[in-house]
N, C-alpha and C positions, 0 to 999 in steps of 0.2 A: 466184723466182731468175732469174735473166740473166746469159747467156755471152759472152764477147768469144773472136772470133778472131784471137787471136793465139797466136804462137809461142813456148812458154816462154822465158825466155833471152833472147828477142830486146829490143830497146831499144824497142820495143813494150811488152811483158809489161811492165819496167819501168817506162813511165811509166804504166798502168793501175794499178799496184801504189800509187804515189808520195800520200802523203796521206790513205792508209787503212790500217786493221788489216788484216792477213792471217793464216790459218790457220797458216803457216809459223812466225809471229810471234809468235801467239798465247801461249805460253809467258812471253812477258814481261808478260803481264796476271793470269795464273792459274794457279798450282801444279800439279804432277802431283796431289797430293790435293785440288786443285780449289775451293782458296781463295783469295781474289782477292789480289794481289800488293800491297804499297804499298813506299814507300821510295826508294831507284835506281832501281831496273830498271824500274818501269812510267812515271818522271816521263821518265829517259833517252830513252826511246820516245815519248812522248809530246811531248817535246823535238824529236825527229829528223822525225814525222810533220807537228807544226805549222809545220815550216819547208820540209816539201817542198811541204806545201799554198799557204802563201804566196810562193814559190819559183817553183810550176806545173811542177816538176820533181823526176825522184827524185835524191836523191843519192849513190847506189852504182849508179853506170853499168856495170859491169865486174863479171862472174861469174869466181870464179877456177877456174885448171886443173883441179883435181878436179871442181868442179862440172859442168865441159864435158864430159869424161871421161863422168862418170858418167851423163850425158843422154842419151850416145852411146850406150853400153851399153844404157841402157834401151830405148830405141827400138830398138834393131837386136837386143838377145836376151830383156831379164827380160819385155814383154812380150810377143811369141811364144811364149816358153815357159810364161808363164802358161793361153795362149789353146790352147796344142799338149798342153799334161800334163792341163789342168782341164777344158778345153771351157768355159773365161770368154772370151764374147769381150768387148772391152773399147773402146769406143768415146773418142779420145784429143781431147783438149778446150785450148782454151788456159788460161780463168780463169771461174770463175762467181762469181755478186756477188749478194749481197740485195739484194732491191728497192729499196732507199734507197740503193745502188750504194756503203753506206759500211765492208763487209764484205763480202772478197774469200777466195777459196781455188782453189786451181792444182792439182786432181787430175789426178796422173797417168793417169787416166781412168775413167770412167762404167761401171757395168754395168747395163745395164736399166734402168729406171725405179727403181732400188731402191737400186741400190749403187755405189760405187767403190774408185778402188784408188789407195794409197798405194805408189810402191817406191823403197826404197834399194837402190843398191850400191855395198857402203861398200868399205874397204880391207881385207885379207883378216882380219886378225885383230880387227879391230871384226865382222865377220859371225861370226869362231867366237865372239865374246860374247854375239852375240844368238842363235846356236845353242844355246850351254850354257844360256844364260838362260829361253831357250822363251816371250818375251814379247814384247808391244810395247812397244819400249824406251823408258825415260820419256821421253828425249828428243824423242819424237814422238807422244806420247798427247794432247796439245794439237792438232799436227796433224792428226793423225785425226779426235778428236772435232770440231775447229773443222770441219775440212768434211761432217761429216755436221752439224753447227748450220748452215752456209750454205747446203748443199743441200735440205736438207729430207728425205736420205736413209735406209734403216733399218739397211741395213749397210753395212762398208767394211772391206778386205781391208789388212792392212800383209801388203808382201812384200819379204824382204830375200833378196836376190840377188846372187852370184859363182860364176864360173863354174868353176871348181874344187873347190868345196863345196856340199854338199845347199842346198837351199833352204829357206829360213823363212817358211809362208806362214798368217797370222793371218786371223781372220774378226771383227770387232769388231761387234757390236750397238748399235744407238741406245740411250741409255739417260739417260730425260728426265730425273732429277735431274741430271745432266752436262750437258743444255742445259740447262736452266734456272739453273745454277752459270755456263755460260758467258755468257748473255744477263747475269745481272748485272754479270759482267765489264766483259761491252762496253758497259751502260749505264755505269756507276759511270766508267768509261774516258774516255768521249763526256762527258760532261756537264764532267769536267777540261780534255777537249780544246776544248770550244766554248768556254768558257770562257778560254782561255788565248788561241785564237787571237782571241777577241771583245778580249783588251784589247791583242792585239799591233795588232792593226789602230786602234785607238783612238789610240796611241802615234804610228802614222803618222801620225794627221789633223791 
């Protein structure tokens, strides 16, 4: 694994991102029951990746308002109070990458050699859904797993955070049939992609 310094958000982060799968992403290659996706949704993707690569640029320059919002928050209270209630201290990262730098994942940050931490802070009444619910909401069980597949890590923490309501704080386990579900993913993924951009480029010549 290998880390870049940069600052999430920034136009930085973005162009690290630009022309690879990411953890965030991940969802549009593999189902919450972690069967690999075909149809729209992984060609779309795979559509938007092979033209940022050729591009040499991402093409969603612009985080919008909630996402700012919510950045802010995290930095200035979900993780403090993670580090001030649990005793996690949490070491905060810009982007780590597989060695083949062609899978990327943006944790909200490292715990030890072991672990990291995923946090949302959504709007209030999506956090009492993930309160009633008591899970890691599907929405995000990709990202999770995807960065503990990029890390190489055993656990990782989803925490959902508002400051008004109790907090939601999961402890997620490695659990190798889920990498090994996601590695075929991202094979099965890669070999559409080399392929597609091996004939755009062809096309050019």
């Amino acid at each position: 694994m290998k880390t870049l310094d940069v600052k999430q958000g920034s136009s930085e982060w973005l162009w690290a991102r630009a022309g690879i799968v990411t953890a965030s992403e991940l969802d549009n290659l593999i189902s919450p029951t972690w069967k690999i996706r075909d149809g729209d949704t992984p060609a779309t993707y795979m559509h938007m990746k092979i033209a940022e690569k050729l591009m040499g640029q991402p093409i969603n320059l612009e985080l919008d308002t909630f996402a700012m919002d919510q950045g802010r928050m995290l930095e200035s209270e979900a993780i403090p109070w993670l580090t001030f209630m649990h005793g996690i201290n949490v070491e905060r990262v810009g982007m780590c990458l597989t060695d083949d730098s062609r899978v990327g994942a943006s944790p909200d940050g490292l715990i030890g050699e072991d672990g990291g931490v995923e946090v949302k802070c959504p709007r209030p009444q999506t956090h009492v859904k993930y309160l009633l619910n008591g899970v890691v909401p599907t929405a995000y069980l990709a990202q999770v797993h995807g960065s503990l597949w990029v890390t190489g890590r055993k656990f990782w923490y989803f925490l959902s955070y508002s400051r008004q309501f109790p907090k939601l704080l999961i402890r997620v386990e490695r659990d190798e049939a889920i990498m090994s579900a996601i590695s075929r993913a991202i094979e099965t993924y890669y070999k559409a992609f080399d392929a597609g951009l091996a004939k755009i480029n062809q096309l050019k010549s």
